[in-house]
Structure formats: structure tokens, C-alpha cells
C-alpha positions in Angstrom: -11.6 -5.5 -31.4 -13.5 -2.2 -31.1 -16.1 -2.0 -28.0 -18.4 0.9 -28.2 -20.0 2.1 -24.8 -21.5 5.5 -23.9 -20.9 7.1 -27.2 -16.8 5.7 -26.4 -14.8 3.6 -28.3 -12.6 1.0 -26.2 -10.0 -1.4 -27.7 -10.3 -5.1 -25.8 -6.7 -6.0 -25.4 -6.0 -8.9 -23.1 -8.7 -8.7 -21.6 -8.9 -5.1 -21.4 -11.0 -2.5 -22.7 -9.2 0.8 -22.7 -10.4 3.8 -22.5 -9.1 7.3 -24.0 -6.3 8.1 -21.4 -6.9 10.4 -18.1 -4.5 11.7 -16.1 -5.1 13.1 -12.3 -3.0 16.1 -12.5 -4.6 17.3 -15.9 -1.9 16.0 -18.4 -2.5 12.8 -20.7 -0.9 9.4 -21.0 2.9 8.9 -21.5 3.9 9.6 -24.7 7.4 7.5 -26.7 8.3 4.0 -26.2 6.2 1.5 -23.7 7.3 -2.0 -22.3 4.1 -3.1 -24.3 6.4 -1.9 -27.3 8.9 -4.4 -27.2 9.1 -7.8 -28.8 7.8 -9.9 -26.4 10.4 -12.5 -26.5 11.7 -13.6 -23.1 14.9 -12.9 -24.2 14.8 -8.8 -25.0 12.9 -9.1 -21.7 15.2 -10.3 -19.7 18.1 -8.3 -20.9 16.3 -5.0 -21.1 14.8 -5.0 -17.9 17.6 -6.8 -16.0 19.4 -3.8 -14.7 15.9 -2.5 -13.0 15.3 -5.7 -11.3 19.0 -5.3 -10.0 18.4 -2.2 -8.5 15.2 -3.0 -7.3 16.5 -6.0 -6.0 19.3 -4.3 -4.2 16.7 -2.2 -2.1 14.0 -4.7 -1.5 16.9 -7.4 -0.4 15.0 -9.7 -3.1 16.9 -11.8 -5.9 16.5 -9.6 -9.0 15.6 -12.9 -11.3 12.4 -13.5 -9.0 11.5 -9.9 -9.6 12.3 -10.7 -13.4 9.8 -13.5 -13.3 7.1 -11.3 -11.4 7.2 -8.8 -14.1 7.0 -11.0 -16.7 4.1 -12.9 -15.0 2.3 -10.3 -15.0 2.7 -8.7 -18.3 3.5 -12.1 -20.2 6.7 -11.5 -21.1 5.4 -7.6 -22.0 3.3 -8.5 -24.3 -0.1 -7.6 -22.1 0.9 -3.9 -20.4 -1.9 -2.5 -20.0 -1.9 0.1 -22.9 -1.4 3.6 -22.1 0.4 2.5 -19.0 4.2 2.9 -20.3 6.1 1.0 -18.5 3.5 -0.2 -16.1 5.2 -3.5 -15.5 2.9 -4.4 -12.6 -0.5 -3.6 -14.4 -0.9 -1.5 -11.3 -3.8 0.3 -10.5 -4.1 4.1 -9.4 -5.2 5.1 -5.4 -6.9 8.1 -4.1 -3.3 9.0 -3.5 -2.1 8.4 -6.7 -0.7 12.0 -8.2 0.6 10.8 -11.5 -0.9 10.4 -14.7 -3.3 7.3 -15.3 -5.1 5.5 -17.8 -8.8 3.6 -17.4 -9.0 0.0 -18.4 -11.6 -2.7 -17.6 -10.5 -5.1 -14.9 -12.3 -8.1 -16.2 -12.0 -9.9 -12.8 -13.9 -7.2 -10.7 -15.7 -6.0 -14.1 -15.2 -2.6 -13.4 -13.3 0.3 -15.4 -10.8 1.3 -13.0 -7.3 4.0 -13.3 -4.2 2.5 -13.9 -1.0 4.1 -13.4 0.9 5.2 -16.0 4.9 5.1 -16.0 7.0 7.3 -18.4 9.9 5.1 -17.9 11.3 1.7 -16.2 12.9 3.2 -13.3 9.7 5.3 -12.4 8.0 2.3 -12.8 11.2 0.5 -10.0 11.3 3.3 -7.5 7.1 3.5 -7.2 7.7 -0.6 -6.9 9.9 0.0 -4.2 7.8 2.0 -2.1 4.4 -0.2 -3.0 6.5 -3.5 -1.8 8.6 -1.9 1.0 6.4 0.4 2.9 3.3 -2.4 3.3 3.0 -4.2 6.2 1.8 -7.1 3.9 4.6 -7.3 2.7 7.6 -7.2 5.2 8.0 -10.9 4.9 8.9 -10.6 1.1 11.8 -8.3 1.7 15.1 -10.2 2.6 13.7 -12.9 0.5 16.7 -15.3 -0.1 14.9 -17.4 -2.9 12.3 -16.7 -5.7 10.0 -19.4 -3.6 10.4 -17.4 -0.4 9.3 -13.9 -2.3 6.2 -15.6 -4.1 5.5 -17.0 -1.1 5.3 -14.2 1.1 3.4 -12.0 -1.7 0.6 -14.7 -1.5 0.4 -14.8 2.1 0.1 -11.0 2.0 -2.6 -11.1 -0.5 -0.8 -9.4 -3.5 -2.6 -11.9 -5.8 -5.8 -14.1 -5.5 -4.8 -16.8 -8.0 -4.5 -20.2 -6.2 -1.4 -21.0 -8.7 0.7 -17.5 -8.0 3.5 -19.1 -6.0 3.9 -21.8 -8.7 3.5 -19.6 -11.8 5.7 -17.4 -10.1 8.3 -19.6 -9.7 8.1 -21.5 -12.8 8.4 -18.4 -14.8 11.4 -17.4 -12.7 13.2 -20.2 -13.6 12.5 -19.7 -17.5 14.1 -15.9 -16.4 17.6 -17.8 -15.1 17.5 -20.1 -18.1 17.5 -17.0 -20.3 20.2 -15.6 -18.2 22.1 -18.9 -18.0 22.0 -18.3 -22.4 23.3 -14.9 -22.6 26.6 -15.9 -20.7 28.5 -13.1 -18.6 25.2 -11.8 -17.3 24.2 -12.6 -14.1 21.2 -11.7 -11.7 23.3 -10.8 -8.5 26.0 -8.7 -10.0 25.0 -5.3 -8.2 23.3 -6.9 -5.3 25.8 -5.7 -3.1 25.1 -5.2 0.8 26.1 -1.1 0.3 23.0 -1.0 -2.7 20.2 -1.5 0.1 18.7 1.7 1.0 17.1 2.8 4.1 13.2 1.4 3.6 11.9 3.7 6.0 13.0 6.9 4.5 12.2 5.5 1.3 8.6 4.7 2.7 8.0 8.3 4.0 9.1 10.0 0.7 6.8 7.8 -1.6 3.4 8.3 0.9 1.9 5.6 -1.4 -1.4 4.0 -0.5 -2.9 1.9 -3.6 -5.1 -1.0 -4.7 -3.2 -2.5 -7.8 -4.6 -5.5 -10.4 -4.8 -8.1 -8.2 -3.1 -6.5 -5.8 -3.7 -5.1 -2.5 -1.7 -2.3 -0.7 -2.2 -0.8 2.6 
């Protein structure tokens, strides 16, 4: 429904009231498709954001179907992207050193309008996922995960998420991701998560220079 506030209109979505889009570097919010434009169904998920999560999965050393099941945690299924975000699959929120465009939206846990990041397309969204995940120190434990309970794990211990349940919902959606792979037969999660795909992290990590405090997330 319509919120209006300071003279604003906001539209509540999920939880959400979003604001006209901002961007830090003058421009405005992405404009075409968005993950929050897709169907929703866990299927068209899974297939259309499975070769991301490969390659994603190849540089973090993390099995793509757990990052599969992160994404659609967050977003349920991409149904609840922030709007304005693109192909924010992380709902994740913008730093001080955040260049890109961004988008405010009300964070109804810290009840606060905050900047979003906003993603013109899926692999923007991957290789600023890469450098959030691989250059924190919270994090190292997650990388080299061998199993989806490993990587949820870790991510908890390293304070990505405050919900008590993460680890569980984390892995319980994961293993509605492999049963939607185990469907479409021929596809499978580890078919480019070859030893020669894992990049060099710390090069990655100097290039991005990415500090950030993202939805339930925090980055050092």
C-alpha cells in the first residue's frame, strides 16, 4: 500500500517502504529487467541464476547449490528484492564506500531508511558478492566450504545474519534448490567447479576495496 511521509510517497513491499531511487554518483536506479521481475517459482530460480552461483561458487570454493539456497533465502525465491535494487540478490545494503548507484528502503528490523545497493545485472550482483564474502575476515571460514551446513554455519558464526534459525533455513532451502535441480535432469550444481575456476582472493580483495554493512549483514 501507499505510505506517505514528509510530503513522499513510499510503496511497503515486504516489509519495505521504498523510497524514490538515489544514486551516489548522481545517476538513478537501474533501469530493464530485475530479479524481483521474474516469476518467483523456485524452478525459473534455480535455472536462471544457476550459472552465477557456479561461478561464484568456483571463486569462493563454496558449493554453488548452498549459494542457490542463500539467494533464495533471502529474496524468497525473488519474489522480495528489494525494489529498485536490480538484481540485488542479497538485499544488500550500501557503505560509505559504496560508489554505485543505490536505492533507500526501510529496514523494518533496525527501523531506519537506509541505501541499498543497486545491481544492473546478476553477475554485478556475483563479482560485488565475491569481494563482500572473500575479502572479510568474518568470513574466511565459509570459503572452502565443502557442504551447504559448513557455509551456513560459518556465515552465522561470522555474524552475516542475526536470526537464531539461519543455519537451518539455510539449509532447508538448499535442499529444496538440489531437489529442483535433481527435476530438471542433466543440470548439475558442480559442473564448472573446477580447481583451475578459483581465482586469486587476494587480488580479487584489493581490486573491489569494499567495506559495507548489508541487511542483516555485517562486513568489515
Amino acid at each position: 500500500y501507499k505510505l506517505m511521509n514528509g510530503g513522499k510517497t513510499y510503496d511497503e513491499v515486504n516489509g519495505s517502504s521504498v523510497a524514490p531511487p538515489t544514486a551516489s554518483t548522481g545517476g538513478s536506479s537501474s533501469k530493464g529487467l530485475s530479479a524481483k521481475e521474474g516469476s518467483g517459482k523456485k524452478n525459473d530460480f534455480v535455472t536462471k541464476y544457476l550459472p552465477v552461483a557456479q561461478s561464484v561458487g568456483a571463486k569462493l570454493g563454496v558449493p554453488p547449490e548452498a549459494l542457490l539456497g542463500q539467494w533464495a533465502l533471502e529474496t524468497d525465491w525473488g519474489r522480495k528484492v528489494t525494489p529498485g535494487t536490480g538484481f540485488n540478490l542479497g538485499n544488500i545494503k550500501a557503505g560509505s564506500k559504496w560508489k554505485g548507484k543505490t536505492v533507500m528502503a526501510y529496514d523494518k528490523a533496525e527501523k531506519s531508511y537506509d541505501p541499498y545497493r543497486v545491481y544492473e545485472t546478476a553477475e554485478q550482483f556475483a563479482n560485488d558478492f565475491v569481494g563482500l564474502v572473500g575479502s572479510s575476515k568474518r568470513y574466511k571460514n565459509a570459503l572452502g566450504a565443502k557442504t551447504p551446513e559448513e557455509y551456513f554455519d560459518a556465515l552465522k558464526k561470522g555474524g552475516y545474519a542475526t536470526d537464531p534459525a539461519y543455519v537451518k533455513s539455510g539449509v532447508a532451502t538448499t535442499r529444496s534448490v538440489m531437489k529442483e535441480l535433481s527435476i530438471n535432469k542433466g543440470i548439475s550444481p558442480q559442473q564448472s567447479m573446477r580447481q583451475s575456476d578459483v581465482i586469486d582472493l587476494s587480488r580479487a580483495n584489493a581490486n573491489q576495496g569494499i567495506a559495507s554493512k548489508a541487511n542483516e549483514i555485517q562486513v568489515n
